[in-house]
C-alpha distance (Angstrom), angle and dihedral (degrees) to the residues before:
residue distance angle dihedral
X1 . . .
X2 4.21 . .
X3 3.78 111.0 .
X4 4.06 80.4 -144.4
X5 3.78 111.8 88.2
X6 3.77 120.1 127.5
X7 3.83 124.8 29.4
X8 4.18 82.8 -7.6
X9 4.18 92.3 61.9
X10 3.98 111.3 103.6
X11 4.04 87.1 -127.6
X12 3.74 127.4 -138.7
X13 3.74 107.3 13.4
X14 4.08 119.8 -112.8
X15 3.45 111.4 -92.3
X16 3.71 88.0 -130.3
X17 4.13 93.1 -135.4
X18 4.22 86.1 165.2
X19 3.52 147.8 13.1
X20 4.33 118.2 -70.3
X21 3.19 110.3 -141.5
X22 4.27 137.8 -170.1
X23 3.91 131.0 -146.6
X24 4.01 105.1 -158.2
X25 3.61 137.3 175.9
X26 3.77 142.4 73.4
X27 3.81 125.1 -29.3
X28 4.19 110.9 -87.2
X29 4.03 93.9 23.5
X30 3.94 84.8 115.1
X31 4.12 104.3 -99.9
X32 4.17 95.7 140.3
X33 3.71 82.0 50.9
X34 3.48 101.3 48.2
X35 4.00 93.8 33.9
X36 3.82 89.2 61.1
X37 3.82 93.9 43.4
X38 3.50 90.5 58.9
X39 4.04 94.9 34.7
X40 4.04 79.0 70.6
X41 4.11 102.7 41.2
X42 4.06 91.6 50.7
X43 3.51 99.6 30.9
X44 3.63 97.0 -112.8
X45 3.47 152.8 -169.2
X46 3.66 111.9 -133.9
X47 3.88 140.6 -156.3
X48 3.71 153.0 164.0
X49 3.51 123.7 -141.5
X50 3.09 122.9 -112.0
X51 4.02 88.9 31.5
X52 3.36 118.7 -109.1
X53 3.35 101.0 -104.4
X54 3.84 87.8 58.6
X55 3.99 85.1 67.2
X56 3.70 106.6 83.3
X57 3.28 85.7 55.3
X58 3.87 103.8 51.3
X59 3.79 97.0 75.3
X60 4.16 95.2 52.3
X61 3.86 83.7 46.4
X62 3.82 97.7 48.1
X63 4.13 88.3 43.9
X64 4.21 103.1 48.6
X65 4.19 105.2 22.9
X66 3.27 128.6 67.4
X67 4.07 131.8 -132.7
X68 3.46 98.1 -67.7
X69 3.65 105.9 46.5
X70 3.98 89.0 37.4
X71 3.64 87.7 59.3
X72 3.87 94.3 50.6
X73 3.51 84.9 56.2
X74 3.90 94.3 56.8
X75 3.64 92.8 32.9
X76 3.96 87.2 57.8
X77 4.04 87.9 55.0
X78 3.70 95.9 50.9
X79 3.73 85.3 56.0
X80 3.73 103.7 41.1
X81 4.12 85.2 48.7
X82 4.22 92.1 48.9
X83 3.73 80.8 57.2
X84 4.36 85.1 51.8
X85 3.96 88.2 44.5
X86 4.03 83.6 54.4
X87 3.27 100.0 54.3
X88 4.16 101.0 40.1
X89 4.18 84.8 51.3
X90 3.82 85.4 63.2
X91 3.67 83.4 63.7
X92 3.62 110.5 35.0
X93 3.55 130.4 -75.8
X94 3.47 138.8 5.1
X95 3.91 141.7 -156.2
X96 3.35 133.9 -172.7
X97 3.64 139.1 -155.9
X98 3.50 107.2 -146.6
X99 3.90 120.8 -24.4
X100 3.92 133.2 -178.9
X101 3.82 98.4 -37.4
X102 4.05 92.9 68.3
X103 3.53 87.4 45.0
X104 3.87 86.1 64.6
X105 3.77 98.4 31.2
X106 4.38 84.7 52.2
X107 3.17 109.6 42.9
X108 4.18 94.0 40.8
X109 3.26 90.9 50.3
X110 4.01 100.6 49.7
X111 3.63 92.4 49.1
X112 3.39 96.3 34.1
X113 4.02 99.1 -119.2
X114 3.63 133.5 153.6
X115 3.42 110.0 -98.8
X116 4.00 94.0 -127.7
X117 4.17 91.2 62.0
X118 3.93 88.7 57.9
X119 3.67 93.7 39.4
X120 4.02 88.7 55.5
X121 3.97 89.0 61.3
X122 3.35 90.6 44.1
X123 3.99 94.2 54.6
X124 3.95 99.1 71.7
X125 4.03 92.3 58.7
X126 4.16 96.0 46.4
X127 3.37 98.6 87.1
X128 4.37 73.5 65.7
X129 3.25 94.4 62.1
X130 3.71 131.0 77.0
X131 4.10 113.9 -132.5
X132 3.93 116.3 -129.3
X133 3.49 127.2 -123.8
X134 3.55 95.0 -129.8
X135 3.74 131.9 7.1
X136 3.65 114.5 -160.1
X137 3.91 110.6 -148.3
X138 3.93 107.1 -160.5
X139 3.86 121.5 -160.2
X140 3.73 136.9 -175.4
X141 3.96 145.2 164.4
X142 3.43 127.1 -97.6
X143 4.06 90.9 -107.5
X144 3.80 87.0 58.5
X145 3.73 92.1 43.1
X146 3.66 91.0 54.6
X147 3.31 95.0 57.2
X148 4.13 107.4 50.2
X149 3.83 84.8 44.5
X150 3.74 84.0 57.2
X151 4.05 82.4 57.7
X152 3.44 97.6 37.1
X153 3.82 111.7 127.1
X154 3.65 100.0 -177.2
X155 4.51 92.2 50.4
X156 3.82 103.5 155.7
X157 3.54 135.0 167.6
X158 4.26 97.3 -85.5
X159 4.20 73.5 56.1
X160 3.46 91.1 55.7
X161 3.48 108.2 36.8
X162 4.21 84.9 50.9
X163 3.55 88.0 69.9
X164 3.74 110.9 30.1
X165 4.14 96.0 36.4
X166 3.63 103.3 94.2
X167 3.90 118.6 -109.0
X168 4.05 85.3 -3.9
X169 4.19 94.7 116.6
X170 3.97 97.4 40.9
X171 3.36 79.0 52.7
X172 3.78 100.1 56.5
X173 3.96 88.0 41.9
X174 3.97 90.3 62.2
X175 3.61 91.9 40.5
X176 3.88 97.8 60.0
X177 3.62 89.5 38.9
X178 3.70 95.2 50.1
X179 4.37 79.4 40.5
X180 3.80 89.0 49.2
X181 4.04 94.3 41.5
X182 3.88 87.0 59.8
X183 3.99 107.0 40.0
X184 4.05 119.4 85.9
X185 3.56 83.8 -147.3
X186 3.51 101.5 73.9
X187 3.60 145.3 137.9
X188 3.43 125.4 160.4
X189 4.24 115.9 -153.2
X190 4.13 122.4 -173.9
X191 4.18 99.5 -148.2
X192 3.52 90.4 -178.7
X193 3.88 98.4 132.4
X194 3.32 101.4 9.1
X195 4.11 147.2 117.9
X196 3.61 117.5 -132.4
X197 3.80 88.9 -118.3
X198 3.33 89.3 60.9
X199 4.17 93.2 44.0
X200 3.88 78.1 50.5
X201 3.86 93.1 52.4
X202 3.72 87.4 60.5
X203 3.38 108.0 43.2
X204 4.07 85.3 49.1
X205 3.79 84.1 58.1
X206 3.79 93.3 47.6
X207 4.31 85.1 47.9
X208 4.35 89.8 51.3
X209 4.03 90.3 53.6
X210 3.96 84.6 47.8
X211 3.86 94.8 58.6
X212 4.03 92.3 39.3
């Protein structure tokens, strides 16, 4: 039984009147890109998670609190943007920008935790959050990586310290594919090489064998 009942339910169910889809992978691999690209072929609601208004925050949270309150923080974005995802799939579709998985993959990897400990106080609040259809796990080489973050408008220090923190982005890369290796949702995609129309072109592929 779900400790949430009460105020702490999610309410009325989403109608589910299209497809919810998730963006994941490692910060400068091209999701934003992507997530509006596809916002306009499907007619889409959109999102990042956390929500944006989360992000001045992030930076004084990941500088004066420790793990646990630091992961409260994300945890409480996660939720707040299921309750976004509920309300666009009223309307049509949605995707998202991240969801739980880089919560996970993050915050294990910046504190150096095994992904199972963070996943166990995440478990209580899933029954919160609604489950995509398909979550679209992107992956690149370093060569490629160096090169969007050299176009990356939005760089910030969780950018920077993913590259230059010793050990921090091999461990990202084994989190999502230890994330990836245990969702149902997943597709794995290689966008070494290519546009984000044509990354587009194949997850809209992967979306027409969902609906047939």
């Amino acid at each position: 039984m779900s400790p949430l009942y009460g105020a702490y339910t999610p309410g009325v169910p989403a109608r589910g009147n299209g497809p919810f889809i998730v963006l994941e992978g490692i910060s400068g691999i091209g999701k934003s890109t992507l997530a509006r690209l596809l916002a306009e072929r499907l007619n889409a609601g959109t999102l990042h998670t956390v929500p944006d208004f989360y992000m001045p925050w992030a930076p004084v949270m990941n500088a004066n609190t420790r793990a646990l309150p630091q992961l409260a923080f994300y945890l409480s974005g996660v939720l707040h943007a299921s309750d976004v995802v509920r309300s666009h799939l009223e309307r049509g579709a949605v995707v998202s920008d991240r969801y739980v998985s880089s919560v996970l993959a993050y915050h294990s990897a910046v504190h150096e935790l095994e992904m199972a400990q963070v996943a166990e106080l995440l478990a209580p609040f899933r029954p919160y959050l609604p489950a995509p259809d398909l979550t679209f796990y992107l992956r690149c080489t370093n060569r490629t990586l160096r090169t969007r973050m050299a176009g990356k408008k939005d760089y910030n220090q969780d950018d920077h310290d993913m590259i230059t923190v010793p050990g921090r982005l091999e461990r990202l890369r084994s989190n999502f594919d230890k994330a990836a290796a245990d969702d149902t949702t997943a597709v794995i995609i290689d966008t070494d090489d290519r546009t984000p129309g044509e990354l587009a072109d194949t997850i809209t592929d992967h979306l027409t064998e969902l609906s047939t």
